[in-house]
C-alpha positions in Angstrom: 103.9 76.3 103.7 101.9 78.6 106.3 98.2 78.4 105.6 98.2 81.8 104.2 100.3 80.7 100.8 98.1 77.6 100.2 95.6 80.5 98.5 96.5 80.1 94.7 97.4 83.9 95.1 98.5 84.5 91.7 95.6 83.0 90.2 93.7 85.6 91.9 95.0 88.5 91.3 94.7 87.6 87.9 91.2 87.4 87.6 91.0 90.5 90.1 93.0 92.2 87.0 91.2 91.2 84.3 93.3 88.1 83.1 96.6 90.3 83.1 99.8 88.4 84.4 102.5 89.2 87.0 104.8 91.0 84.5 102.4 93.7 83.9 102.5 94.9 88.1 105.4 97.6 87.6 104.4 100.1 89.6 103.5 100.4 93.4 99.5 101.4 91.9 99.6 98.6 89.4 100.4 96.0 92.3 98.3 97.1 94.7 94.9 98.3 92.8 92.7 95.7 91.2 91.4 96.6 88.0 87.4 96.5 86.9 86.0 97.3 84.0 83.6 99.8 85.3 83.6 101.5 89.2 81.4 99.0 90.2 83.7 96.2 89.6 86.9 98.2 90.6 85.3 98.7 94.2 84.5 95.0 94.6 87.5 93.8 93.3 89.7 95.8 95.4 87.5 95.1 98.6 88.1 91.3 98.1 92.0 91.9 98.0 92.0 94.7 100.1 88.6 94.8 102.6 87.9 92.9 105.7 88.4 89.3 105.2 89.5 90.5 102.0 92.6 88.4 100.6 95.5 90.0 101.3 94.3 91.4 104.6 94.4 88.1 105.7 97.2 87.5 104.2 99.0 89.7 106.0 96.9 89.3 109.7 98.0 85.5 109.6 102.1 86.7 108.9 101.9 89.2 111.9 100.6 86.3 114.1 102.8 84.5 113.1 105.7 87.0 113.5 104.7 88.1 116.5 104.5 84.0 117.9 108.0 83.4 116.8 110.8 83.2 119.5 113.9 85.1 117.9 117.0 84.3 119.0 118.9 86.9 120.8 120.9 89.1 117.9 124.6 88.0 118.8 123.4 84.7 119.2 121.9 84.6 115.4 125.0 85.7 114.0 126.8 82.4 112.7 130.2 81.6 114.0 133.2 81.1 112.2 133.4 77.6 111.7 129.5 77.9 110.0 131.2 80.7 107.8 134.0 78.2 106.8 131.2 75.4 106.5 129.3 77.3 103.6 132.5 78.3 102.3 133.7 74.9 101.7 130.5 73.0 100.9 128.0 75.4 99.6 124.8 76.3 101.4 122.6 73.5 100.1 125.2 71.5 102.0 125.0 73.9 105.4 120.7 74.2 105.2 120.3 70.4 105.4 122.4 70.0 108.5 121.1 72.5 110.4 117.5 70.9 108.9 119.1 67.5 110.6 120.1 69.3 113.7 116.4 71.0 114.5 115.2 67.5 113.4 117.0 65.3 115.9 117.4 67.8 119.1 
């Protein structure tokens, strides 16, 4: 896991919101504003998620360097050739991840 996900995230955003759980984000608002129970509380809340150094702004800062560090293949070399196709056909992808796994482990 990247550094960024070793934050217990969920744990977090709970007590940002009060104690409520992941099955009560079901809007675009309710995941993205942190609850308080008065204005004081909302603004720090949300300025530790949201703020500089704030959770998920680092969150996301480390993914973009990360992203942008990345060598990606060329597109028509990314797209997986027929025999691959037929591999995952025939013996599942569990089967197909751990040899390519094996192959980026021996090169």
């Amino acid at each position: 896991m990247t550094p960024a996900h070793h934050f217990p995230l969920e744990q977090a955003m709970g007590d940002f919101r009060g104690g409520e759980g992941l099955e009560t984000r079901t809007s675009i608002l309710k995941k993205n504003l942190m609850k308080g129970d008065n204005g004081i509380e909302l603004i720090k809340n949300n300025w530790k998620f949201w703020g500089a150094k704030g959770m998920m702004t680092t969150h996301v800062a480390f993914e973009a360097g990360v992203a942008s560090v990345v060598a990606y293949p060329r597109f028509k070399d990314a797209i997986p050739s027929d025999d691959e196709i037929l591999q995952v056909k025939n013996h599942g992808y569990r089967e197909y991840y751990l040899d390519q796994v094996h192959a980026m482990w021996y090169r």
